[in-house]
C-alpha positions as CSV (number, residue, x, y, z in Angstrom):
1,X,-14.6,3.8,-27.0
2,X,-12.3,4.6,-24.3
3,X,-9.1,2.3,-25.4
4,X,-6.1,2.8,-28.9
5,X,-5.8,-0.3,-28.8
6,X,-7.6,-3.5,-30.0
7,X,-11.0,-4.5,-28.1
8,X,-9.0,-7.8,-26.8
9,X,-6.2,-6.1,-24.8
10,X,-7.7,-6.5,-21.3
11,X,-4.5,-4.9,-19.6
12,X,-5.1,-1.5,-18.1
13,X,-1.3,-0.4,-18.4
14,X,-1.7,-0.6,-22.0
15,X,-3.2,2.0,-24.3
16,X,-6.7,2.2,-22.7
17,X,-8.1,6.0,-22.2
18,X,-10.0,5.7,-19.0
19,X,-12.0,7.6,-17.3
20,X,-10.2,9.0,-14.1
21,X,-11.7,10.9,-11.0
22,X,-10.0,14.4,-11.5
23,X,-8.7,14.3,-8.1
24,X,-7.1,11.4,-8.7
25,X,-4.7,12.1,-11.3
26,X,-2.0,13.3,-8.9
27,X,-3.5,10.5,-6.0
28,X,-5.4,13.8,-4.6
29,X,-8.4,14.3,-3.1
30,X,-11.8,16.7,-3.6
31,X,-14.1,16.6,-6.7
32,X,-17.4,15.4,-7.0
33,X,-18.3,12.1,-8.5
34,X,-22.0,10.5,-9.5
35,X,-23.3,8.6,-6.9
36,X,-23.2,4.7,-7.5
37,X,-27.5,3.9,-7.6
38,X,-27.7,1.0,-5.4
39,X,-28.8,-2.5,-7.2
40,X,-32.1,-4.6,-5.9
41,X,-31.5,-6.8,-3.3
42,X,-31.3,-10.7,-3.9
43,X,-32.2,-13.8,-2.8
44,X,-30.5,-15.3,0.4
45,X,-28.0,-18.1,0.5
46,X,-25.6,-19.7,2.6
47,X,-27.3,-17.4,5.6
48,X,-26.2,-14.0,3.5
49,X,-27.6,-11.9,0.8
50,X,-26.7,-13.0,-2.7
51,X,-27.3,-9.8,-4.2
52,X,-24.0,-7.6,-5.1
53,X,-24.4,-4.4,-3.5
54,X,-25.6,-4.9,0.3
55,X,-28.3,-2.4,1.5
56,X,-26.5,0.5,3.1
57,X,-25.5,0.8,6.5
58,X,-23.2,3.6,8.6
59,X,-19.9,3.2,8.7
60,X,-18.3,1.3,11.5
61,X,-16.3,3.6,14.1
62,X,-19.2,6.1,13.7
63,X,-21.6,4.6,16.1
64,X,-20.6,1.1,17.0
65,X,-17.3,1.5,18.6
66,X,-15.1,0.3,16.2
67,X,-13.0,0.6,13.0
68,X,-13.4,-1.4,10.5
69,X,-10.2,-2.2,7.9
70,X,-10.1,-3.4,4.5
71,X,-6.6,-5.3,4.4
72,X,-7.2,-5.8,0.6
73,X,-8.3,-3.3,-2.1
74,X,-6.1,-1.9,-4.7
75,X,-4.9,1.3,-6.6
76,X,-4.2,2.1,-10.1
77,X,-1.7,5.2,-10.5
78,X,-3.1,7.2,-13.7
79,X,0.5,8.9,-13.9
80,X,2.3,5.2,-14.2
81,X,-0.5,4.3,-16.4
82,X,0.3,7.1,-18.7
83,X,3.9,6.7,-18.1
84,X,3.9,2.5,-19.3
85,X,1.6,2.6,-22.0
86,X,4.2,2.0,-24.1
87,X,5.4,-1.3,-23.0
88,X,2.4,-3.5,-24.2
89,X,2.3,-4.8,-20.5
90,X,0.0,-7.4,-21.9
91,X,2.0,-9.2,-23.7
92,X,4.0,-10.4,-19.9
93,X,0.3,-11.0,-18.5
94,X,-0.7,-14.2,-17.4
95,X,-3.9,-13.2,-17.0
96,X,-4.7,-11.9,-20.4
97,X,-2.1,-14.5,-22.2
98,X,-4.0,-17.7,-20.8
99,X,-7.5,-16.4,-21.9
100,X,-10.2,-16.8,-24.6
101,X,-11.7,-13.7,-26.4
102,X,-14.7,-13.3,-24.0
103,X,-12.7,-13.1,-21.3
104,X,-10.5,-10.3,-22.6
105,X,-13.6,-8.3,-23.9
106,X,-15.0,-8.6,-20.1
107,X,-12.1,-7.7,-18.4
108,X,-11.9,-4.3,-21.3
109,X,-15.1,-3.8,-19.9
110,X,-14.8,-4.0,-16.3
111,X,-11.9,-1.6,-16.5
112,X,-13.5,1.0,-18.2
113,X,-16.7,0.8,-15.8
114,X,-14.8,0.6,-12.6
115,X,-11.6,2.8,-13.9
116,X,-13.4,5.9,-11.8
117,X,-13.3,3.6,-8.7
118,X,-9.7,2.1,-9.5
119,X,-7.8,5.2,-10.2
120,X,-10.0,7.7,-8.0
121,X,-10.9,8.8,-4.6
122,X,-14.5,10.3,-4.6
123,X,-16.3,6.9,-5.2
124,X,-14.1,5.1,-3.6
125,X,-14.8,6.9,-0.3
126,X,-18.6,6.4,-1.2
127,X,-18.3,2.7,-1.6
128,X,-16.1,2.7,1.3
129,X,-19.1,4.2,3.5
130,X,-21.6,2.3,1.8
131,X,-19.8,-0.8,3.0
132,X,-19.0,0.4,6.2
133,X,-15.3,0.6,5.8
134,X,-13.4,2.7,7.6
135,X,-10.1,2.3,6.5
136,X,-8.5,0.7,2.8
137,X,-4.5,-0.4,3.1
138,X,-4.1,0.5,-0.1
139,X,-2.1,-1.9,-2.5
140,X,-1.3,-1.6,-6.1
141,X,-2.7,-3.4,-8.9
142,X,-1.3,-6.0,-9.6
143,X,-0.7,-5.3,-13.2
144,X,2.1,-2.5,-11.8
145,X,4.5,-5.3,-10.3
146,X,6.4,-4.5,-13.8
147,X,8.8,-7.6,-12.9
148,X,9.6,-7.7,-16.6
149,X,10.9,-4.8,-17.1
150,X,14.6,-4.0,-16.8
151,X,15.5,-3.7,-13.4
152,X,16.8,0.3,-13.0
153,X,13.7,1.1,-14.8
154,X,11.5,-1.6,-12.7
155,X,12.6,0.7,-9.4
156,X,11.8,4.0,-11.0
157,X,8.4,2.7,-11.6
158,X,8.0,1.3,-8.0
159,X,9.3,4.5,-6.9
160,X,6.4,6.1,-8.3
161,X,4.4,3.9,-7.6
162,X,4.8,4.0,-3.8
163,X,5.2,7.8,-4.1
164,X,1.5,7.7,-5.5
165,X,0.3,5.9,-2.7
166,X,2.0,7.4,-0.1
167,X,0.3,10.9,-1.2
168,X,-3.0,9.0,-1.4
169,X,-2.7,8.2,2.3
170,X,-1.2,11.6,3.2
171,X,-4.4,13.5,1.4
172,X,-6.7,11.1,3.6
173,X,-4.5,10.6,6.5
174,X,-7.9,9.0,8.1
175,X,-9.1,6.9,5.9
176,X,-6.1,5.3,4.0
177,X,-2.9,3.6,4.9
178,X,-0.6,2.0,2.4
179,X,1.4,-1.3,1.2
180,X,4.4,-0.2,-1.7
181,X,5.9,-2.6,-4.7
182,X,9.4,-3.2,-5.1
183,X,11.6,-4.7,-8.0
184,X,12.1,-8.0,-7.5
185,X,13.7,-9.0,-10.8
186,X,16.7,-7.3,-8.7
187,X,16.9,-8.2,-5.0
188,X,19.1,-5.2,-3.9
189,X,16.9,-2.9,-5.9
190,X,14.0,-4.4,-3.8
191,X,16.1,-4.1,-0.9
192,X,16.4,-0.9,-1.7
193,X,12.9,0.5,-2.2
194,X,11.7,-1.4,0.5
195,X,13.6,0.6,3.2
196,X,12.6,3.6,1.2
197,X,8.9,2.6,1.1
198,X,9.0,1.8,4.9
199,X,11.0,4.1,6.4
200,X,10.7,7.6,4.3
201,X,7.6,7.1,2.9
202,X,5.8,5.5,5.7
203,X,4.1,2.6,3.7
204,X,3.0,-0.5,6.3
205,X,4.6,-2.9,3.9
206,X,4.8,-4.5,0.3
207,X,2.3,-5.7,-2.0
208,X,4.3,-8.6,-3.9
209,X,3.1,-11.3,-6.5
210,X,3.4,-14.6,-6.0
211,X,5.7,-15.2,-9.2
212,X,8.7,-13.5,-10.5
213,X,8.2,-13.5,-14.0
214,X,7.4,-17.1,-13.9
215,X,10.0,-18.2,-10.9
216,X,9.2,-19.1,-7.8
217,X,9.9,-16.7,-5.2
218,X,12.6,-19.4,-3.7
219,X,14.2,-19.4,-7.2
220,X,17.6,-19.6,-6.6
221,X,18.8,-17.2,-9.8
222,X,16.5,-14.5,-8.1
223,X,18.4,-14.3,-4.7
224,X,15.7,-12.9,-3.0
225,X,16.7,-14.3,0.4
226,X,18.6,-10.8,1.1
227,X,14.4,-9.1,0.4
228,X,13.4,-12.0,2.9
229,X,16.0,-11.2,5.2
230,X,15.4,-7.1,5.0
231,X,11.9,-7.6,5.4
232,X,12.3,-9.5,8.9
233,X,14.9,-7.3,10.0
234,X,11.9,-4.2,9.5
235,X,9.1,-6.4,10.7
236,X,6.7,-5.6,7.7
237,X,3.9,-7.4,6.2
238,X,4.2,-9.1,3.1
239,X,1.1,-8.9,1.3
240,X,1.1,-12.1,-1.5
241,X,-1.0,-11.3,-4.5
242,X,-1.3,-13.1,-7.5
243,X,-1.7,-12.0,-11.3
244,X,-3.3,-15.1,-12.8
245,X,-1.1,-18.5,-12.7
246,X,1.9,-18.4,-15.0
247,X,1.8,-22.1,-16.7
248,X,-2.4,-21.6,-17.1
249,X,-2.5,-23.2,-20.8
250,X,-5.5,-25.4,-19.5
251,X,-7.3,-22.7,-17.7
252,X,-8.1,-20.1,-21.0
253,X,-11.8,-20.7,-21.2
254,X,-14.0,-19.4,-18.2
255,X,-11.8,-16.6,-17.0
256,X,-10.0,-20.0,-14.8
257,X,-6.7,-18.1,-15.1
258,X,-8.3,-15.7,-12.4
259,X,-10.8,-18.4,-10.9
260,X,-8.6,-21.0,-10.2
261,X,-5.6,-19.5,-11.4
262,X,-4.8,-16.7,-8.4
263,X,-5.5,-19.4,-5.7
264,X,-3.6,-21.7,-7.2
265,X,-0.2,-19.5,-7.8
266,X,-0.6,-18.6,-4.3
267,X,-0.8,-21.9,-2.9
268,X,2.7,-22.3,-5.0
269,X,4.4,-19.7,-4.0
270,X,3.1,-20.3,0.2
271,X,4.6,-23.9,-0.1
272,X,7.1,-22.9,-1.6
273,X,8.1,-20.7,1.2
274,X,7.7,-23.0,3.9
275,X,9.2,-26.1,2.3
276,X,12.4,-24.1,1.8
277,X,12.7,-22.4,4.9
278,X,11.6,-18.4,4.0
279,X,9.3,-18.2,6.7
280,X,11.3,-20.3,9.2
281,X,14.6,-18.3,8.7
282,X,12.2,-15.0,8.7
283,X,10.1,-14.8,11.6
284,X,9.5,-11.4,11.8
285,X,7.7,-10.9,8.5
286,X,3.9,-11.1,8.1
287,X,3.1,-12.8,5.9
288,X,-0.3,-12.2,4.0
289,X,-2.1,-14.2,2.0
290,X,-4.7,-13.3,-0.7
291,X,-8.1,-14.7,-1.0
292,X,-8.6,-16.7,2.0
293,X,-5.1,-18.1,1.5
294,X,-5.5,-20.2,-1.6
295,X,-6.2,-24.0,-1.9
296,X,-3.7,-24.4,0.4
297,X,-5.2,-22.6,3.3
298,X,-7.9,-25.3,3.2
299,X,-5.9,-28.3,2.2
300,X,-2.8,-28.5,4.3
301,X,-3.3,-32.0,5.9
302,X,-2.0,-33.5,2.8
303,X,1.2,-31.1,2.7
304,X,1.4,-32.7,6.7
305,X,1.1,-36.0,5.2
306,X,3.8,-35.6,2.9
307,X,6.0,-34.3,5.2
308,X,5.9,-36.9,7.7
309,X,5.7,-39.7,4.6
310,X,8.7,-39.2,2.7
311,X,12.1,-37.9,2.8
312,X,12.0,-35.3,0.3
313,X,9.5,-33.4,2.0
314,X,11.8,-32.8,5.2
315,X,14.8,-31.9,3.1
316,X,14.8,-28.5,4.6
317,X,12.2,-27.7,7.3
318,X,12.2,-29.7,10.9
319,X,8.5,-29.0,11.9
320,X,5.0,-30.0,10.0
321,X,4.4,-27.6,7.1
322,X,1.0,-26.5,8.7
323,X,2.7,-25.0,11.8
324,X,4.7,-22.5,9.5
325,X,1.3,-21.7,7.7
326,X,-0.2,-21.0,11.1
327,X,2.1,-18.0,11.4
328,X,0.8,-16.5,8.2
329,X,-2.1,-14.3,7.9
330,X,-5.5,-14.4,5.2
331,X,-7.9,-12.2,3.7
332,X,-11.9,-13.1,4.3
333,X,-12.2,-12.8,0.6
334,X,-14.1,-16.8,0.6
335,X,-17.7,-15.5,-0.4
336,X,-19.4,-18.3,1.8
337,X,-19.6,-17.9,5.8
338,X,-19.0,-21.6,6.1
339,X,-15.6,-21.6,4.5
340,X,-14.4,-18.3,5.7
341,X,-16.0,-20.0,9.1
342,X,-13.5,-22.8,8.5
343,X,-10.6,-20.3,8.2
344,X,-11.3,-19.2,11.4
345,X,-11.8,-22.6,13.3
346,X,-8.1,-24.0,12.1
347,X,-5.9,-20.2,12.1
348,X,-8.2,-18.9,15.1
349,X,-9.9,-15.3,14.6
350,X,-6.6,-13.3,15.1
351,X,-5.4,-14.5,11.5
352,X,-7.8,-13.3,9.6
353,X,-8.6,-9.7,8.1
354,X,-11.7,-8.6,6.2
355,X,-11.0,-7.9,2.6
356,X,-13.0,-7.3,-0.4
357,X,-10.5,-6.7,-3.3
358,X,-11.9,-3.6,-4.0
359,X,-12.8,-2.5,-7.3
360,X,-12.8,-5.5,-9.0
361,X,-16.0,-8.0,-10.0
362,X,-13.7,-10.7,-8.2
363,X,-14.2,-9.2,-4.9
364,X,-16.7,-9.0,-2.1
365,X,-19.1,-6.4,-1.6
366,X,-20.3,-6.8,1.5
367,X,-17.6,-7.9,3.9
368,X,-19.3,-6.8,6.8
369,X,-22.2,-9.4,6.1
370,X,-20.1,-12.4,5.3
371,X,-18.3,-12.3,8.4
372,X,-21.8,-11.2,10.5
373,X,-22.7,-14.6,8.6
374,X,-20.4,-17.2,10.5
375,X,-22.3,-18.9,12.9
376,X,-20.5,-19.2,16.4
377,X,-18.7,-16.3,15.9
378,X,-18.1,-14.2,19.2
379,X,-18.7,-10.2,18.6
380,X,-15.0,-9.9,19.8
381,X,-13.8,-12.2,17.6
382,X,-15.8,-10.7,14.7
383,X,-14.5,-7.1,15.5
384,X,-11.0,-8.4,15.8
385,X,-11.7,-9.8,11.9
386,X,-13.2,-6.9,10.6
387,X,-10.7,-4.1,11.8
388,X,-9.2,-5.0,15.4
389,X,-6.3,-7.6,14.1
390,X,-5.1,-5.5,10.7
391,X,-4.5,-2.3,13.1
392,X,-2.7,-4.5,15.8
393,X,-0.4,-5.5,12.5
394,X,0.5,-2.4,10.7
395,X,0.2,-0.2,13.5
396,X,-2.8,1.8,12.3
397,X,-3.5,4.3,15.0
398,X,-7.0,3.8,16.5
399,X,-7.7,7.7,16.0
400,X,-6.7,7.3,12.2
C-alpha cells in the first residue's frame, strides 16, 4: 500500500506515497523507466478503434512534416505534493466530496498506477512517442489550484508550482512548453504571479479552474477583473479546467462529479464570462476551453435564444452570446469523430487543438486517430488541429 491515509482519500495532495520517476522529483530528466506493454487492439466504432492504447506509430515531425501538440495534459509536482500533505486537500475537493466509496477507491487506484506517468518524465516521453506527440503544454493538476488556502501561502505554492514546470520545459526544451497557476483567492497576488509566470519564467499562459472555491469567476467579492484585465494586456491563453462541479450533491454515484460534472462547471463558468462581459472587455486573452468546450460548446442556440428573448439576458452584452464563444478556443478531448466533427463545422478547424488529458483514465489515448476519424476533414485542416493552431497560439517555435 502506497498511501497513510484511509483507502477512500482519492486526493493525491494528501498523504499518498507514490511512486515517482526518479528524475522527476526535481521536474528533471534521465532515468530509465519499464516500458508500458501495449494492450490488444479492440473492436471499431464510430469509424475508430475502441481499444485504449492505439497500435504504435512514429512520431509526427519525424517523417511527415509536421509537429504535433498536445494543448492538454497535466503535471503533478512531487516536491508540492510533499510540501501540502498536510492540508487534507481533500476535504475542499469537489471531486472526492460529491462521491460514493467506489469512486474514491478507483480514483486511489488510478493514482497510484499512473503516479509514474503523472509526476515523471521517462514514460511520459514514451507515451508521448507512442502517440505521436511531439510536444505536451504542460498544465498542472488540477488538484494544485490550492484556491482555499490562505492567499500569501496560495502564491508561494503557485510559485513553486510554476517553478516546477518551468524546469520541466527547460530540461526538455523540445518536447515541453508550459501553462503556470496563480492565486486567485487574491486577484493582485494572481496579478502578480501571472507577470512572473509569463515574463521571467517563460510559461505560455495559466491553467485556471473554472470555480473559485465555489464562486463564479465573475463573482464580484473575488475582483478578478484586474487578472482579466492583466491577462489581455499580456495576450496569454487562459486554459479553463475544471475540478469536478462544486454544488454536485446529485452527481455522487457513477463518478458524475467528473462525467458530467467538469463539462458542466465549465459551461458555468464560459457563460458566465460572456454574459458579463470578461471576454468582451478582454479581447486579447485566449481563452481555452477543456474537453471539447463543455455542454455549452454544443448547445449555444439556446443561450442565442435567450438572449434575443428576454431582457435579462442582454443586461450586459450587445452581441449574441455565440459570437463571444466563437472567439474561444477547445480541446478535441470529445471521444467520437462525429462530435469533435461538429466542433469543427460551427468554430471552424482553427479553434480547435488536439488534447488527450494525459495521464488520466478520463482522457484520450489516441488523439491522432480521433481526429484522422472526422470525415470531410481536409489534411490541412487536420494538421492545423493536431499541432499547426496551438504553436500559432503560444508561439511555440517550429524547431522546438
Amino acid at each position: 500500500m502506497f498511501f497513510t491515509c484511509a483507502p477512500s482519500c482519492a486526493d493525491p495532495t494528501h498523504r499518498h506515497r507514490f511512486p515517482t520517476d526518479t528524475a522527476a522529483t526535481t521536474a528533471e530528466a534521465g532515468g530509465t523507466g519499464a516500458r508500458r506493454k501495449p494492450r490488444a487492439q479492440a473492436a471499431t466504432q464510430g469509424g475508430r478503434s475502441t481499444a485504449t492504447s492505439p497500435a504504435p506509430q512514429p512520431p509526427a515531425g519525424r517523417g511527415n512534416g509536421h509537429k504535433v501538440v498536445d494543448i492538454h495534459c497535466h503535471y503533478l509536482n512531487p516536491k508540492v505534493n510533499e510540501k501540502t500533505a498536510h492540508l487534507n486537500a481533500a476535504q475542499y475537493d469537489p471531486t472526492v466530496i460529491f462521491a460514493n466509496e467506489l469512486t474514491n477507491t478507483t480514483n486511489v487506484a488510478q493514482m497510484r498506477d499512473r503516479a509514474p506517468k503523472l509526476t515523471g518524465v521517462t514514460q511520459r516521453l514514451e507515451d508521448m512517442d507512442r502517440m505521436g506527440v511531439d510536444i505536451q503544454v504542460v498544465s498542472p493538476a488540477p488538484y494544485h489550484y490550492f484556491y482555499f488556502t490562505e492567499p500569501g501561502y496560495g502564491a508561494e505554492l503557485a510559485r513553486e508550482v510554476n517553478e516546477g514546470i518551468a524546469a520541466l520545459a527547460a530540461d526538455h526544451p523540445d518536447r515541453f512548453v508550459g501553462f503556470g497557476s496563480v492565486p486567485l483567492q487574491d486577484a493582485g497576488l494572481a496579478v502578480q504571479e501571472l507577470e512572473y509566470a509569463v515574463k521571467k519564467l517563460g510559461l505560455r499562459g495559466v491553467e485556471i479552474n473554472t470555480n473559485v472555491n465555489g464562486m463564479n469567476l465573475t463573482d464580484s467579492r473575488l475582483g478578478l477583473e484586474k487578472f482579466f484585465a492583466k491577462a489581455n494586456e499580456l495576450g496569454v491563453a487562459i486554459f479553463m479546467h475544471p475540478l469536478g462541479f462544486t454544488q454536485g450533491q446529485r452527481l455522487t454515484d457513477h463518478y458524475f462529479n467528473n462525467v458530467i460534472g467538469n463539462p458542466l462547471d465549465t459551461s458555468v463558468a464560459v457563460a458566465h464570462l460572456i454574459f458579463e462581459g470578461v471576454v468582451e472587455r478582454n479581447p486579447g486573452i485566449k481563452f481555452i476551453a477543456a474537453h471539447g468546450g463543455g455542454f455549452l460548446a454544443h448547445y449555444w442556440a439556446r443561450m442565442d435564444h435567450a438572449w434575443r428573448a428576454r431582457p435579462d439576458c442582454r443586461t450586459v452584452i450587445q452581441n449574441p452570446p455565440s459570437s463571444y464563444l466563437e472567439k474561444f478556443w477547445f480541446d478535441s478531448i470529445t471521444f467520437d469523430p462525429r462530435m469533435l466533427k461538429q466542433l469543427v463545422d460551427r468554430y471552424g478547424a482553427g479553434q480547435v487543438m488536439l488534447g488527450t488529458d494525459y495521464p488520466y483514465d478520463m482522457g484520450e489515448d489516441d488523439p491522432r486517430g480521433l481526429i484522422q476519424g472526422v470525415q470531410g476533414l481536409s489534411a490541412e485542416d487536420r494538421q492545423r488541429i493536431e499541432g499547426g493552431n496551438a504553436m500559432a497560439l503560444l508561439n511555440i517555435a517550429q524547431g522546438n
